[in-house]
SEKEKOL-376726 format. One record per atom (N, C-alpha, C, O): x, y, z. Coordinates in steps of 0.2 Angstrom, whole numbers, plus 5000, padded with zeros to 4 digits. Layout:
BEGIN
XYZ ...
END
This chain:
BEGIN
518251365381 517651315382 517551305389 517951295393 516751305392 516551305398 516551215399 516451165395 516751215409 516851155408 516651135413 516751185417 516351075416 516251045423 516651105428 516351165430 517251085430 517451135435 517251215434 517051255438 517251225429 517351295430 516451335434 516351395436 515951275432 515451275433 515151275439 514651305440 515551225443 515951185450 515951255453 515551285456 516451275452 516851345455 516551395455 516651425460 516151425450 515651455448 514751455457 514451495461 514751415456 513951395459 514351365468 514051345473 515251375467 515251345474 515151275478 515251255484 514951235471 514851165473 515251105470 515551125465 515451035472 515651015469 515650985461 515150985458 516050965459 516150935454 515550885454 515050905450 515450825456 514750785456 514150815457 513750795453 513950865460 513450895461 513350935453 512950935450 513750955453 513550985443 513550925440 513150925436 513950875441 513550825437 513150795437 513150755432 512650805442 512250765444 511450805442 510850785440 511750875443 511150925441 511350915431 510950885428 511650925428 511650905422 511350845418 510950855413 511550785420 511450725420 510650715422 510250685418 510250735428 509650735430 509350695434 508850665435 510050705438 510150635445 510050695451 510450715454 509450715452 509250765459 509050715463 508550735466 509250655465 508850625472 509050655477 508650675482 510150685477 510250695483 510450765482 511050775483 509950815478 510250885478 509750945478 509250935474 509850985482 509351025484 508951065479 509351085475 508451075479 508051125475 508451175474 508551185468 508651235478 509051285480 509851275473 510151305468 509951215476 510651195474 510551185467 511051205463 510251165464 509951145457 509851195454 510051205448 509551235457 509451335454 510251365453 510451395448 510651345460 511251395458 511651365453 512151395450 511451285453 512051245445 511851295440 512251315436 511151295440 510751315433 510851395429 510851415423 511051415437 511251485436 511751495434 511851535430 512251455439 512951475433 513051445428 513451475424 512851395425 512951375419 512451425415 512851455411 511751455414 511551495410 512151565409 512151585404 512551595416 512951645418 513651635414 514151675413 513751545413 514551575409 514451515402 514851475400 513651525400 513651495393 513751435390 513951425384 513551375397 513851305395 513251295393 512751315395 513451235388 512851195383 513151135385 513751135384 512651075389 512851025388 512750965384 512250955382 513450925382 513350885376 512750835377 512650805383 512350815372 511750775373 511950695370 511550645371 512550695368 513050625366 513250605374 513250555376 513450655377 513950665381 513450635389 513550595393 513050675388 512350645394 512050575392 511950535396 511850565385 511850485386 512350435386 512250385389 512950445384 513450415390 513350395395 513150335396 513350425399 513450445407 512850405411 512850365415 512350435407 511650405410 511350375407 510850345410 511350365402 511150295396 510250325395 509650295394 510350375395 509650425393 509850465389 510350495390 509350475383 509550535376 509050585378 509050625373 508650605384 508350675387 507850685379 507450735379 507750635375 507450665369 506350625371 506150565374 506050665368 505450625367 505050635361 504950685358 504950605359 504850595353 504050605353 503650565356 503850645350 503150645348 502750645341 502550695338 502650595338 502250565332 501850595331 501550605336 501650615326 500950645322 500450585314 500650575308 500150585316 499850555311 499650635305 499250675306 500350615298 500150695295 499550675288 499650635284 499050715289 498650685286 498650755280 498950805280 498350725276 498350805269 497850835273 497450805276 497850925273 497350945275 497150985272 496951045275 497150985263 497251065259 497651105257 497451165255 498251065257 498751095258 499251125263 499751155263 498851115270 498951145276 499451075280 499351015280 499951095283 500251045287 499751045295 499451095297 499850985297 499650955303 499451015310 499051025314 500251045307 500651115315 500151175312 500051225316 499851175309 499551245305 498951235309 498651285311 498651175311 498051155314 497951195320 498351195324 497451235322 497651275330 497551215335 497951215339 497151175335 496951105338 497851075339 498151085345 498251055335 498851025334 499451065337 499951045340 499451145333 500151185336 499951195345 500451205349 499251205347 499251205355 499551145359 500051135363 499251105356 499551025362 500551025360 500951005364 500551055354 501251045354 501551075358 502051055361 501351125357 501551195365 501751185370 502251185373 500951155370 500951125380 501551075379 502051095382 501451015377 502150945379 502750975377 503250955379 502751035373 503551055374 503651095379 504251095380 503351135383 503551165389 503651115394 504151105397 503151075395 503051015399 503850995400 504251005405 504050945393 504550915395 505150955393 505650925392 505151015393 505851065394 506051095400 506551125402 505151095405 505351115412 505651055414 505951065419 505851005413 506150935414 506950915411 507350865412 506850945408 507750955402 507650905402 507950855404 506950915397 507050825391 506950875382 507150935383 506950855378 506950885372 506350855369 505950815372 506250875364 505450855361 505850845354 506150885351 505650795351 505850785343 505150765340 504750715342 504850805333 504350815331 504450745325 504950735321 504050705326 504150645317 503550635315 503150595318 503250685308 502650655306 502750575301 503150545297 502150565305 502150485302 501550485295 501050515294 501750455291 501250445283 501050405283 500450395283 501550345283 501450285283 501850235288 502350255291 501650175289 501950115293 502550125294 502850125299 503050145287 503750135285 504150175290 504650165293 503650265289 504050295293 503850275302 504250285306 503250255303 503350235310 504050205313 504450225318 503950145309 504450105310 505250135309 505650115313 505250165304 506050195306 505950255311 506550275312 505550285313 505850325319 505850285325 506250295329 505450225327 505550205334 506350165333 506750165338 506450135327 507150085326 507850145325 508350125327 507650205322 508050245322 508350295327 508950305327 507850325332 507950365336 508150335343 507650305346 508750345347 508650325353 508350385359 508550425362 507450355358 507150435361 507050375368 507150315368 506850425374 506750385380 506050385383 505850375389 505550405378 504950385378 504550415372 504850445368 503850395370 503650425365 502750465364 502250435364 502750505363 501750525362 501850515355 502350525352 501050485353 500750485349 500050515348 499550495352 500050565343 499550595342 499350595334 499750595329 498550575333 498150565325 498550505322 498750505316 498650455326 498650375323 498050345322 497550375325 497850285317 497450275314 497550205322 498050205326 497050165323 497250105326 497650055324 498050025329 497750045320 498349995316 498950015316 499449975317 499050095316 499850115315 499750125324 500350125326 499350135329 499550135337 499550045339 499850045344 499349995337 499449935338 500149915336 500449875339 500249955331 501049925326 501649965330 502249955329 501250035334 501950075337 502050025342 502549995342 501450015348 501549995354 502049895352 502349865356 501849875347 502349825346 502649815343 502849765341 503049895341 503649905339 504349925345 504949915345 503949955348 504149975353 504449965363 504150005366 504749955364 504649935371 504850015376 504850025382 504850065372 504950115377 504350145378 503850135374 504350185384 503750235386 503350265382 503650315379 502650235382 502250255375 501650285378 501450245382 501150355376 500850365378 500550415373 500750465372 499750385371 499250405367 498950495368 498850515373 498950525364 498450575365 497750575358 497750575352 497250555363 496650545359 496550485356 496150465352 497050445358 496950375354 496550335353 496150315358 496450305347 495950245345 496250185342 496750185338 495850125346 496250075347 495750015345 495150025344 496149975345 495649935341 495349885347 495549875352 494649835344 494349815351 494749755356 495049705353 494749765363 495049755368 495649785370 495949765375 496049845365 496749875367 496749925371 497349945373 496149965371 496150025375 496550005383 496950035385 496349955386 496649955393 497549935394 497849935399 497749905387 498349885385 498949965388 499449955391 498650055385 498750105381 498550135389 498150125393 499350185388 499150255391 498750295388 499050315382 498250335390 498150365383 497750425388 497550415393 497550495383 497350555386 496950575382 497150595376 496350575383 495750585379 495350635381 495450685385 494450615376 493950685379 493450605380 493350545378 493050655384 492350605385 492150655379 491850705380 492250615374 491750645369 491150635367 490950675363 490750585369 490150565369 489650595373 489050605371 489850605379 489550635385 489550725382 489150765382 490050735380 490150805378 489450825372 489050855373 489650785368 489050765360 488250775363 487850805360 488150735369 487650715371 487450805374 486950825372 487850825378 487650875381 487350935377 486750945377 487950965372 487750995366 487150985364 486851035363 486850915363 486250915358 485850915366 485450965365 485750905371 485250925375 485051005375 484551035375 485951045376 485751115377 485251145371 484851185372 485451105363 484951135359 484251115360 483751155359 484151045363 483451045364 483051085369 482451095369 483451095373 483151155379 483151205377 482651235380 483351235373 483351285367 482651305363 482451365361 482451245362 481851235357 481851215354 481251205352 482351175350 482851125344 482551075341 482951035344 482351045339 482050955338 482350935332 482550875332 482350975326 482650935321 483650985320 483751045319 484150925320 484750955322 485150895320 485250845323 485450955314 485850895308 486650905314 486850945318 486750825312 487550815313 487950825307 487950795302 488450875308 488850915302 489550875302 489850895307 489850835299 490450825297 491050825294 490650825289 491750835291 491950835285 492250785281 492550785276 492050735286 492150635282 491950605283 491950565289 491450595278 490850525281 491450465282 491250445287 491650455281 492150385284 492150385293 492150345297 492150445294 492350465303 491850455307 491850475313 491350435304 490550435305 490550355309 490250335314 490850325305 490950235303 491650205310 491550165314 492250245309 492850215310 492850245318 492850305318 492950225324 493150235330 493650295329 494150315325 493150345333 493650395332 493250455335 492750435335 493450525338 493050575341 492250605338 491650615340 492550605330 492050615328 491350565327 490750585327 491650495327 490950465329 490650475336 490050485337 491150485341 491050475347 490450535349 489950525353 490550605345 490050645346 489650645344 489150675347 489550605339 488850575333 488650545339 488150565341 488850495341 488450445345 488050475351 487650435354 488350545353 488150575360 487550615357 487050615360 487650635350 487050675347 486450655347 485950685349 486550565343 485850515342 485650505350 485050515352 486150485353 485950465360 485350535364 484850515367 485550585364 485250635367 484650655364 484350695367 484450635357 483850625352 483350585355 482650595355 483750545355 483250485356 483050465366 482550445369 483650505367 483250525376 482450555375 481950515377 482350615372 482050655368 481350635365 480850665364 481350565363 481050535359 480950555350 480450545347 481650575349 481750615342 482250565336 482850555337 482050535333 482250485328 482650505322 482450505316 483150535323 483550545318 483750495311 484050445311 483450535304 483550485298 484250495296 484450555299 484650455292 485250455290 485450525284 485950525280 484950575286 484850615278 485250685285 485550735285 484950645290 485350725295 485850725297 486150755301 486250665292 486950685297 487550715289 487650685284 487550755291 487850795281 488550805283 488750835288 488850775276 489450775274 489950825270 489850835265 490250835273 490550915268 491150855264 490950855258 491550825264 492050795262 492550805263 492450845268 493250795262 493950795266 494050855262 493850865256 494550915268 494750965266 495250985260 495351045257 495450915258 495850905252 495450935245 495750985241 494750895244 494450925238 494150995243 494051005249 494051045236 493751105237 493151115236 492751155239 493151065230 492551065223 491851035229 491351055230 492050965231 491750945233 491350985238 490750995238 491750995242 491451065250 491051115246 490451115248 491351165241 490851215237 490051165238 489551195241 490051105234 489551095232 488951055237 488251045237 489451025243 489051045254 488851075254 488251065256 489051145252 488851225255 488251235253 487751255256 488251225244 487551255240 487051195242 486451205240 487151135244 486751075246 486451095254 485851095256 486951105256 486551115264 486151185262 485751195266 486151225257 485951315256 485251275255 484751285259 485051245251 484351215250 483951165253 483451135252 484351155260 484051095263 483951135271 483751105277 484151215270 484151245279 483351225281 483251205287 482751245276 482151225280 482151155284 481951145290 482251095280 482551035285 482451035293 482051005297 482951075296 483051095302 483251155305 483451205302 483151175312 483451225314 483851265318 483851315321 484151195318 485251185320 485651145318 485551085317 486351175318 486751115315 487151115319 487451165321 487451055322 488051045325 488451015322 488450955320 489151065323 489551025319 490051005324 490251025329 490550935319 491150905323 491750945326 492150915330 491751005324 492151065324 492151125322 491851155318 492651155327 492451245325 492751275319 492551325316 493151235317 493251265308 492951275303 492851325300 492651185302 491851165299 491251235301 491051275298 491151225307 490651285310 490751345305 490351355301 491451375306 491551445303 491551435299 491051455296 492051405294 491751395290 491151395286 491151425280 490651365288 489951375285 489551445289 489151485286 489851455293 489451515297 489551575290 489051595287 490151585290 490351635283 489951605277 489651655275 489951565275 489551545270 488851565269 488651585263 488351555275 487951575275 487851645275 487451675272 488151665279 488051745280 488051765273 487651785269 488651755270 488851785263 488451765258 488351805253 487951715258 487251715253 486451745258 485851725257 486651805264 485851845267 485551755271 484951745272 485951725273 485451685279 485751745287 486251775288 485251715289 485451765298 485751705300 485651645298 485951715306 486351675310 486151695317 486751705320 485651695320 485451625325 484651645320 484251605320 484551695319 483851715317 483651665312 483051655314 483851635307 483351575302 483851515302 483651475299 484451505307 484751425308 485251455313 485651495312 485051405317 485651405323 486251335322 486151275320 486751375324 487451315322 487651315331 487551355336 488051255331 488551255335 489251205335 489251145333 489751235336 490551175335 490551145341 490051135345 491251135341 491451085345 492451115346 492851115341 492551135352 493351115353 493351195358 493651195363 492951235355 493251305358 493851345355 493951395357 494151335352 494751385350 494451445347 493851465349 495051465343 494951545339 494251545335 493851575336 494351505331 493751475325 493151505328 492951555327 492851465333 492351495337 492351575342 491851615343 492851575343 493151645349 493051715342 492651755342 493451705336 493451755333 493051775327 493051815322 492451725328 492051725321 491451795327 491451825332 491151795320 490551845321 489851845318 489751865312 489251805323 489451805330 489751755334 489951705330 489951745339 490451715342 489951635342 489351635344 490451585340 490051525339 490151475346 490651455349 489351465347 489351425352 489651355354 489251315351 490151335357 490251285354 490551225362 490451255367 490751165364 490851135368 491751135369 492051105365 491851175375 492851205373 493051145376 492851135381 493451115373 493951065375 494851125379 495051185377 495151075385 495651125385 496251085382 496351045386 496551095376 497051075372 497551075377 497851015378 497751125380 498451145382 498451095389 498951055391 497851095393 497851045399 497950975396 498250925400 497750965390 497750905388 498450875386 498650825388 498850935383 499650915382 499950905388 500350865389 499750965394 500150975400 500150885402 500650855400 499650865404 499350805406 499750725404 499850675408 499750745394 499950695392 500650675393 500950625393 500950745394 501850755394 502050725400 502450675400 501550755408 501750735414 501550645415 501950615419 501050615410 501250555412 501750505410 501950465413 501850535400 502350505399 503050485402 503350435402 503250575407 503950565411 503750525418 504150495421 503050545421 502850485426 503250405423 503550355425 502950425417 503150325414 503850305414 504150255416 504150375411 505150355409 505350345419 505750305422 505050395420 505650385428 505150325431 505450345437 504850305433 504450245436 504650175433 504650125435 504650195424 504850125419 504350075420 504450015419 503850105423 503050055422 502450105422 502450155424 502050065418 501450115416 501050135422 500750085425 500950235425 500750245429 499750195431 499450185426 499550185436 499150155437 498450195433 498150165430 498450245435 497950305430 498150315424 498350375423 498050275420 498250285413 497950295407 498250295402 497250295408 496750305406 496350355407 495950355411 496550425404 496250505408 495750515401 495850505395 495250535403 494450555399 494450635403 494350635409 494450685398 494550745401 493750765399 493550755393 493250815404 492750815402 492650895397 493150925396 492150915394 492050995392 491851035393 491451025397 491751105391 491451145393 490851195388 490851235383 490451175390 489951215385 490051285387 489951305393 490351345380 490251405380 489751445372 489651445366 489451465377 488951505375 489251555371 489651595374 489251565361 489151615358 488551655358 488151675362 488551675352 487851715347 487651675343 487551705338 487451595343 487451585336 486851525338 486551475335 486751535343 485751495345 485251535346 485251585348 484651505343 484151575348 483651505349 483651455347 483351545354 482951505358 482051505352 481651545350 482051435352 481251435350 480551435354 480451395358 479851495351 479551465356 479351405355 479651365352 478751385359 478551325360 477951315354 477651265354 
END
């Protein structure tokens, strides 16, 4: 069994100095020196106990990050490309920091509440909380808490660390590029009308769409904003599809809240002889694969997922080692409009 000393003896240094590169006590050890601990312990196979490190330091190196897990069709949360990137990002984030990442999907209240009373983690992300289950974390909780995307209920935003998108400004821009396009009538596509109503991104883009309408002087009726239904029913989407298939003269473009939604209909139309930008231009929302691997390539506004984890990770550990909420706590990351094959310009 590999042991402090041997590890000591190994790198040349003393006894405190491996324990302090282990433990995570670098105030007074060199960059250089911290590499040659790290080398001999990778070189003769030492695992340090994680029992053994909260002892010593009264830290479980653990972070915990919550998921709100919603049904998605059968699909878990991580299956999501939007959900397994961020995951990515904050787990690389807090392992170049030799902290550990512990995944707890939350369902309900109950499991909230037993992972914060159960786990001694030394801080915590939360991602796809409802406002209710993020008001019941942060006063459940007194450890280092720090939102991805969160929605909060009125006056708590400034309470919450939180890392978000200017999603409104994003929404808004989208529905100008289609008006510059030639665009006037341009349905807002979603897949839960409740998201329309409830504090949440996907209003946030709705209200960027109307806003940018009505810049415009274009008055959108409640008949343009179409609902496909939660990814749970089938039947009900089937029967989105064959309803927006009769209603494409209406408009022509749809933007939708997302690029799966997008592609999703993109294929649908195609497979019943509609063209794509030629008799309806679409456009998503996030940028990932959904838009990048459809054909034609869907135009959509790319959010950067993986900036977003890197981001949320570095503030949360800003939070553990300062043990006060950093002064910049409130990050609004902006988007970027990329251009597919899936607009065409109208004349005038």
């Amino acid at each position: 069994m590999v042991t402090i000393k041997d590890i000591a003896r190994e790198a040349g240094v003393s006894f405190t100095t491996v324990s302090n590169v282990i433990h995570g006590r670098y105030q007074h050890v060199s960059r250089a020196t911290i590499e040659r601990v790290e080398r001999a312990m990778k070189d003769l196979g030492y695992v340090p106990s994680m029992s053994a490190r909260g002892l010593v330091s009264r830290t479980s190196r653990l972070i915990a990050l919550a998921y709100g897990h919603r049904d998605l069709g059968g699909r878990t949360m991580l299956e999501d490309a939007f959900a397994s990137t961020l995951v990515g990002a904050v787990e690389r984030e807090v392992r170049a920091r030799q902290y550990y990442l512990m995944l707890s999907a939350v369902q309900n209240t109950e499991d909230l509440l037993q992972m914060v009373s159960t786990w001694n983690v030394d801080g915590v992300l939360a991602f796809g909380l409802s406002p209710k289950e993020g008001k019941l974390l942060r006063e459940s909780t007194d450890k280092p808490l720090v939102f991805v995307d969160g929605v909060f209920l009125p006056g708590e935003e400034e309470l919450c660390a939180n890392v978000g998108l200017a999603d409104r400004a994003a929404g808004a821009e989208m529905t100008q590029y289609l008006i510059a396009r030639g665009h006037r009538r341009i349905a807002f596509c979603c897949g839960d009308g409740a998201a329309l109503v409830r504090p949440g991104a996907t209003r946030e883009r709705m209200l960027g769409w109307e806003a940018a309408l009505h810049q415009w002087g274009i008055e959108p009726t409640d008949n343009w904003r179409i609902v496909w239904g939660p990814d749970a029913d089938p039947e009900r989407r089937k029967a989105a599809d064959f309803a927006l298939l009769e209603r494409l003269g209406d408009f022509t473009a749809l933007f939708f809240e997302n690029d799966m939604l997008a592609a999703h209909v993109l294929n649908f139309l195609l497979d019943h002889g509609v063209r794509v930008p030629g008799d309806i231009s679409l456009v998503g929302f996030d940028g990932n694969d959904y838009a990048r691997l459809s054909r034609p390539a869907i135009t959509t506004m790319r959010q950067d997922v993986r900036r977003k984890g890197e981001i949320a990770a570095r503030l949360l550990l800003q939070y553990i080692t300062d043990n006060a909420m950093p002064t910049e706590h409130n990050v609004r990351l902006s988007c970027q409009l990329q251009e597919g094959g899936t607009v065409a310009t109208l004349k005038p």
